[in-house]
C-alpha positions as CSV (number, residue, x, y, z in Angstrom):
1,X,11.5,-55.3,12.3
2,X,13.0,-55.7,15.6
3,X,11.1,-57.2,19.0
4,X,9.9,-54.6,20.9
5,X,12.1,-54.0,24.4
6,X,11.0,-55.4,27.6
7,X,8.9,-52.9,29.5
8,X,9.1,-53.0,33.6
9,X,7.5,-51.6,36.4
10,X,8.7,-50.4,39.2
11,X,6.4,-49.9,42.2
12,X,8.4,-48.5,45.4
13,X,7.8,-45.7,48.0
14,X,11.1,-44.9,47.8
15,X,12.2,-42.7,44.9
16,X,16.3,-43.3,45.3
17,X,15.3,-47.1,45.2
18,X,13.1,-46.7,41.8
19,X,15.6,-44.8,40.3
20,X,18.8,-46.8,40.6
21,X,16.9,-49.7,39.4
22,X,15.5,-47.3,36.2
23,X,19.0,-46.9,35.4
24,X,20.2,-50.2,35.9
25,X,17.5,-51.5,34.0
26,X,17.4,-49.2,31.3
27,X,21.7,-49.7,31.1
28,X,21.0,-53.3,30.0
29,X,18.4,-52.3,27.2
30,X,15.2,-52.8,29.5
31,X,12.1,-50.4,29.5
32,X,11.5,-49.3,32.7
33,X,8.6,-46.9,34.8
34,X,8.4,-46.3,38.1
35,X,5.6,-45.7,40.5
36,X,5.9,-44.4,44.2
37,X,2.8,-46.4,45.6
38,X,0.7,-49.3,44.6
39,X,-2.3,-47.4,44.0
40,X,-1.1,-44.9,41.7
41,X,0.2,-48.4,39.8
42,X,-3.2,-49.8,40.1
43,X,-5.2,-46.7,38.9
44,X,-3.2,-46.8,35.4
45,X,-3.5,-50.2,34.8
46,X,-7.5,-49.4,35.2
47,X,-7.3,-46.8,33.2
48,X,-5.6,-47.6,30.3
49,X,-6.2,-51.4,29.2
50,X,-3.3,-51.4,26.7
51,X,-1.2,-50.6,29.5
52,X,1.0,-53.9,30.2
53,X,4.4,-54.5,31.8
54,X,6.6,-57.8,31.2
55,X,7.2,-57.8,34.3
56,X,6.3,-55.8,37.9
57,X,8.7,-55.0,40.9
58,X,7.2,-54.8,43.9
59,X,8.3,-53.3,47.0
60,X,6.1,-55.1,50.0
61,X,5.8,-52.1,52.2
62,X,4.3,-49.1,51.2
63,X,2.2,-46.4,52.0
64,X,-1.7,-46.8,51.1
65,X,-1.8,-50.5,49.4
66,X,1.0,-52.6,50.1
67,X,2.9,-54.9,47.9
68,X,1.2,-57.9,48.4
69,X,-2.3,-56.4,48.1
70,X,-0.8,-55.3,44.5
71,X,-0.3,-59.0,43.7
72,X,-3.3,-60.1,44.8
73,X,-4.6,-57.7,42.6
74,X,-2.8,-58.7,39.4
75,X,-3.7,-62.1,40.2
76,X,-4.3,-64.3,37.2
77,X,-3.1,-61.9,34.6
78,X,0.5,-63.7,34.0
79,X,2.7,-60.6,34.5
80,X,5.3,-62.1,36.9
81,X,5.8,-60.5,40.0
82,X,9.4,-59.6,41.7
83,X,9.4,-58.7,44.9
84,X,11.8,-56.5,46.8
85,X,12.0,-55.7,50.4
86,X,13.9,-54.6,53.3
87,X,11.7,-56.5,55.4
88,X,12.2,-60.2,55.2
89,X,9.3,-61.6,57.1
90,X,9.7,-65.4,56.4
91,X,5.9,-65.3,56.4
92,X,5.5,-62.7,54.0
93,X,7.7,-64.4,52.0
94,X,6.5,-68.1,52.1
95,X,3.0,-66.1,51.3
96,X,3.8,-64.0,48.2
97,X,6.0,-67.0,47.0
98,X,2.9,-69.5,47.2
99,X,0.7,-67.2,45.7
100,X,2.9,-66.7,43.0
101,X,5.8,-64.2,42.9
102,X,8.8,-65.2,40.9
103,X,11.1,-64.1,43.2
104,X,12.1,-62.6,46.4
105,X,15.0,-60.2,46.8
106,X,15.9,-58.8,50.4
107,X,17.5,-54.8,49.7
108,X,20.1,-54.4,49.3
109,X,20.6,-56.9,46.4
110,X,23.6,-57.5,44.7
111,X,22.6,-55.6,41.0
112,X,24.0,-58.9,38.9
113,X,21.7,-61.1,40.9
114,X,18.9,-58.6,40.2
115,X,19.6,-58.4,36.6
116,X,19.7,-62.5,36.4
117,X,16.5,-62.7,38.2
118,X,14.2,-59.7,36.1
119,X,15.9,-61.8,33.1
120,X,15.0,-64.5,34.0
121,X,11.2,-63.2,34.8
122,X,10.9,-61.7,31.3
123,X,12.3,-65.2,29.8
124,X,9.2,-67.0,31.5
125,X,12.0,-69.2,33.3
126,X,12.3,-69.9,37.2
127,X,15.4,-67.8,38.9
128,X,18.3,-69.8,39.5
């Protein structure tokens, strides 16, 4: 019996965004599901407590709940957190670093360092 794949999520506003990184993900035998807000994330994971990612992609701006709301939500439940942003507030950053985001990846990202990074997330290993 073969391990199961890697199952990521994919929470971003912008549907273009989510897709490309389905498909990119998905091309390198990864599991992926988008959502297009942090809520509609949020209300599934309520719902359905078998539901659970290897990993979460976060964009930081959104409508309704943001990105960072998100994480504080998933606090303590040791899916790692990736982050991804046109926005690079050093702030923000500094903030969803300390409280415990894996990594932070400023759009557009090169797609080998993104692969590197979600690898190295699902590994339980700090990005280089």
């Amino acid at each position: 019996m073969g391990k199961l794949k890697p199952f990521v999520v994919v929470v971003d506003d912008d549907e273009s965004v989510s897709r490309a990184i389905k498909r990119l993900l998905r091309s390198i035998g990864i599991a992926a599901e988008t959502f297009a807000s942090g809520d509609a994330f949020l209300d599934v994971l309520a719902s359905m407590p078998s539901y659970r990612p290897d990993c979460v992609i976060l964009d930081v701006q959104m409508p309704g709940i943001n990105g960072l709301e998100v994480q504080r939500r998933l606090s303590g439940n040791g899916m790692p957190v990736i982050f991804i942003t046109a926005h690079d507030e050093i702030g923000v950053r500094e903030h969803a670093l300390a409280a415990g985001a894996v990594a932070w990846l400023r759009k557009p990202f090169n797609d080998e360092l993104f692969v590197k990074t979600v690898r190295a997330a699902l590994d339980g290993v700090p990005p280089v």
